[in-house]
C-alpha positions, 0 to 999 in steps of 0.5 A: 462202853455200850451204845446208847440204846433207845427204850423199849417202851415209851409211855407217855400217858400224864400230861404233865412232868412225872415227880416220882416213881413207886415200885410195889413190894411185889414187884408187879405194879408202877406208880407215877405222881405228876405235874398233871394232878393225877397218878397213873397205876402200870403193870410191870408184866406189860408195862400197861397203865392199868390204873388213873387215879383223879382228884387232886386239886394240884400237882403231885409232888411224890407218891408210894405203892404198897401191893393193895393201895396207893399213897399220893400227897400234893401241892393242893395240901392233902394226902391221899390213899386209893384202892390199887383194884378200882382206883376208888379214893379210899381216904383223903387226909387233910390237915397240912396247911401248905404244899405236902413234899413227902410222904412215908408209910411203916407199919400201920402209919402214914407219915408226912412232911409240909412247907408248913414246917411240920410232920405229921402222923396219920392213920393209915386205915382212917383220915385220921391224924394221930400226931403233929411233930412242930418245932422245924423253922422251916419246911420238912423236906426227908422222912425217916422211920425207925423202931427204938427195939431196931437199934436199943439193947434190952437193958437200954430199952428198959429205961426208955420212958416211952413204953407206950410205943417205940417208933420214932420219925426222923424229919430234914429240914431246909432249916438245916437240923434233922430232928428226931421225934417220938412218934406216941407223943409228938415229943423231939427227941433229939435234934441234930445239929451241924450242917450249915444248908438244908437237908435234902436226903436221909437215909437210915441204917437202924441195925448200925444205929447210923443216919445219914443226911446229905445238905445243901452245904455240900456235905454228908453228915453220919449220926449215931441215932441213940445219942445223936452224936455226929460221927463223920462228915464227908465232905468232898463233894462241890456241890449240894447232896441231893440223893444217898444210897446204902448198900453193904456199908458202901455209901452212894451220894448224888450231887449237883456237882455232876458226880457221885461218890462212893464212901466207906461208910467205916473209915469215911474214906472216898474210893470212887467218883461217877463222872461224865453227868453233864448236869446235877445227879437227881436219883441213884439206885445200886443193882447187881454191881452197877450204879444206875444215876439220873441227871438233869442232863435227861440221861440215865447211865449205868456205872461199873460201881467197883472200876468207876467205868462208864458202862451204858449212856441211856438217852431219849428224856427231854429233861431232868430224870427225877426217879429211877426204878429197876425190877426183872432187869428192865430200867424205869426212868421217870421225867419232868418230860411227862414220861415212862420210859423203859430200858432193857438192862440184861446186856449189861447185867449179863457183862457184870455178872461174868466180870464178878465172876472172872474177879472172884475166880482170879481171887480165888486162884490168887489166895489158892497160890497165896495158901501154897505158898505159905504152906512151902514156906512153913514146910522150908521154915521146918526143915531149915529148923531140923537141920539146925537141930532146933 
């Protein structure tokens, strides 16, 4: 395992802790929510703040980066949308009645889950809200959006009464359902009916037509988002699931009980478990063959995803880690201590890259030998064959 290596850089602008971190699509922008009321604008080129974004009347609780605008939503019950050039607020959405926990743009949409037990649609080009989903008991937590032609056959899609649009939105709630909405007419769908704690994690899987939620009942649950039957739970974790990770039918899941697992999401079968946290698994994220976590315990570690084997302990937080982000093989780890820190990561990038190849090379030489083989064997199969005359 590598030392422990100290940040190349430190930022620590916000005067409060940092809720969230946002990575633009193209890869050249950051941008952190914080304790402070305020969301800061980086540059991933020089790791310069390059933006300060006031006028929430509270803490914001998450926030999302699109390459020309920025999302935030707060605790003061509003959502709003800022010029990423300028930094002027473009919009404020209000409506919600409570603290806004999460927000999610697709398409020309704006979506957003309250303490006030409803998920709302938005506009994102107006402050104007389209629809209200009603009808969770308590507090929406997770969002998730999809379009039925991502998931439905032409035939299927054909007997769907909704012509008007086909997106729906998936909503988690501490009321322990997920329900799904269609979002032309604010109309449940389905609700999902199973886990016995709230649901903190969603994460979607449309062209398998799969959904998975991780909950406080310590399990992870896999739906099949057409019919909304349940088709797997996973249930070895000891402790709340609070963050999920999708990668090539491999399934990543964070838990208070200081591991993550890894799923194949096919058989439900558990192959690993990333031990060595010292406190609850806050946000996960797969890159390149490794496994970056962020604890409660203020370190982020970097995991061989395949051997399980801790690689790289990276430490300087004051506490909890609560989003990770990597782009350009530098590790961006935000904190409820207030900052940015920036890892370089291409020492072990570097090592993995050379271990997959020295894997695939093995592999190779070994279905080489294997085919040799076969090939000996049916060519002895033969002989034996023409020598009995057969």
């Amino acid at each position: 395992m590598g030392n422990s290596g100290s940040a190349v850089k430190v930022c620590t602008d916000h005067q409060g802790g940092i809720n969230w971190l946002s990575l633009s699509p193209d890869g050249q922008r950051l941008l952190t929510g914080s304790e402070d009321g305020t969301a800061r604008l980086w540059s991933t080129a020089d790791s310069q703040c390059h933006g300060h974004f006031q006028g929430h009347e509270s803490y914001i609780t998450f926030c999302h980066l699109e390459n020309e605008a920025a999302f935030t939503c707060s605790a003061d019950h509003t959502i709003r949308k800022w010029d990423v050039m300028t930094g002027q607020c473009l919009a404020i959405y209000r409506g919600h009645t409570s603290i806004v926990n999460r927000i999610l743009v697709a398409k020309d949409y704006l979506f957003s889950g309250s303490y006030d037990r409803t998920a709302r649609c938005w506009s994102v080009d107006k402050e104007k809200q389209i629809q209200e989903f009603r009808g969770h008991r308590n507090c929406v937590l997770t969002l998730a959006h999809y379009s039925s032609r991502d998931v439905l056959e032409e035939e299927e899609e054909e007997e769907e009464e909704e012509k008007v649009s086909r997106d729906l939105l998936v909503t988690g709630s501490t009321d322990c359902t997920v329900k799904v909405w269609w979002v032309s007419s604010g109309r449940c769908y389905q609700t999902l009916l199973g886990h016995t704690g709230a649901v903190l994690c969603l994460i979607l899987d449309a062209p398998n037509r799969e959904l998975f939620s991780g909950s406080t009942d310590y399990t992870i649950r896999t739906w099949n988002i057409v019919t909304g039957e349940q088709l797997k739970v996973f249930k070895e974790h000891q402790g709340s699931v609070i963050c999920l990770e999708l990668v090539n039918r491999h399934l990543y899941s964070g838990s208070a009980d200081r591991t993550v697992k890894c799923w194949l999401v096919d058989t439900g079968e558990r192959i690993q478990t990333y031990k060595a946290h010292k406190h609850s698994v806050s946000t996960l994220k797969y890159h390149a063959g490794i496994l970056f976590t962020g604890s409660g315990d203020a370190c982020a570690r970097a995991f061989n995803s395949k051997s399980g084997v801790l690689q790289k302990i990276f430490r300087g937080h004051k506490f909890i880690i609560n989003c990770i982000q990597i782009h350009n093989e530098l590790l961006y780890t935000a904190s409820h201590d207030g900052t940015l820190r920036i890892w370089d990561i291409r020492g072990i990038c570097k090592r993995n890259k050379r271990r997959l190849k020295k894997e695939r090379s093995a592999q190779g030489r070994s279905s080489q030998k294997g085919s040799l083989s076969r090939l000996f064997n049916n060519k002895v199969g033969c002989m034996v064959q023409q020598e009995n005359g057969e």
